[in-house]
C-alpha positions, 0 to 999 in steps of 0.5 A, a space after each residue: 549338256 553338250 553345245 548343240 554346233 547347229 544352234 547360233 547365240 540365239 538358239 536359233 538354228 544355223 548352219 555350222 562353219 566348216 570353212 576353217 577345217 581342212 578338206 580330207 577323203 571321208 566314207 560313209 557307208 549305210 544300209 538298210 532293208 525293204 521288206 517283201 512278200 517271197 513272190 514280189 522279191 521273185 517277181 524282182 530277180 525275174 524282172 517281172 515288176 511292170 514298171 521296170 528293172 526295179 533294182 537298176 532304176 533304185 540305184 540311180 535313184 540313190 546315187 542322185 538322191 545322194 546328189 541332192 541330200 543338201 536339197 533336202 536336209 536344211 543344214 547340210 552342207 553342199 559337198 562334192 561326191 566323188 563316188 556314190 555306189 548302191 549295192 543290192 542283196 536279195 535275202 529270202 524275205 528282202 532286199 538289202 541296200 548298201 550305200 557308200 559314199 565319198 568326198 574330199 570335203 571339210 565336213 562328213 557325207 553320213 547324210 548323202 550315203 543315208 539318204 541314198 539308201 532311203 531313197 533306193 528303199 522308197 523308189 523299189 516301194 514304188 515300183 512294186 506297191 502294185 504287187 505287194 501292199 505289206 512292204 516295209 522299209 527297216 532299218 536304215 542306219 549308218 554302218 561306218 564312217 572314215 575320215 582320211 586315216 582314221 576310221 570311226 565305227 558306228 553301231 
């Protein structure tokens, strides 16, 4: 079995020490879905929604979840974003998110972009739970990461 890096001599959880590594750009791109009736996606493209411009609203969103993912997620580490970017397509049953993320840090930002998706998905729930109580949010996974020169894809 392979040393588990968040677990210190005790077995106790820890966060990593990253401070012997260099800091490098490093990308991280997620996606992820939120699934919709036909007429709540319509209800969306027309800016409809009562509650407002679901998608603009879902974007800024992301981008400060992204800000706060070492708020949420005990172990991660504080790093400075350069750039966190929410795309959005409308498919005929859904709304598809992309989310890129990006430092000049020592360690990844896989969890910043991962929850900037999440976060978006979970923000256009809440604006559409009136008109749509089927909803469900699908597939959010890491699509591919970069590191300086090097890139590692994920599946």
């Amino acid at each position: 079995m392979s040393k588990l890096t968040h677990l210190n001599r005790k077995g106790e959880a820890a966060m990593v020490d990253v401070s012997a590594k260099p800091p490098v750009r490093r990308e991280a791109v997620a996606e992820g879905r939120i699934m919709l009736a036909p007429a709540t996606l319509d209800l969306i493209r027309t800016n409809q929604i009562k509650k407002g411009d679901v998608l603009s609203i879902a974007r800024i969103a992301g981008i400060q979840a992204a800000k706060q993912t070492q708020h949420l997620i005990p172990l991660c580490h504080q790093i400075p974003l350069s750039k966190v970017q929410i795309d959005f397509e409308l498919r005929p049953k859904a709304v598809h998110i992309t989310a890129t993320a990006i430092t000049v840090a020592p360690t990844g930002v896989e969890m910043e972009a991962l929850t900037a998706v999440s976060i978006a998905a979970l923000t256009i729930y809440d604006m559409c739970k009136a008109a749509d109580k089927k909803m469900r949010v699908e597939g959010v996974r890491l699509v591919r990461k970069t590191k300086a020169d090097h890139a590692a894809s994920v599946l």
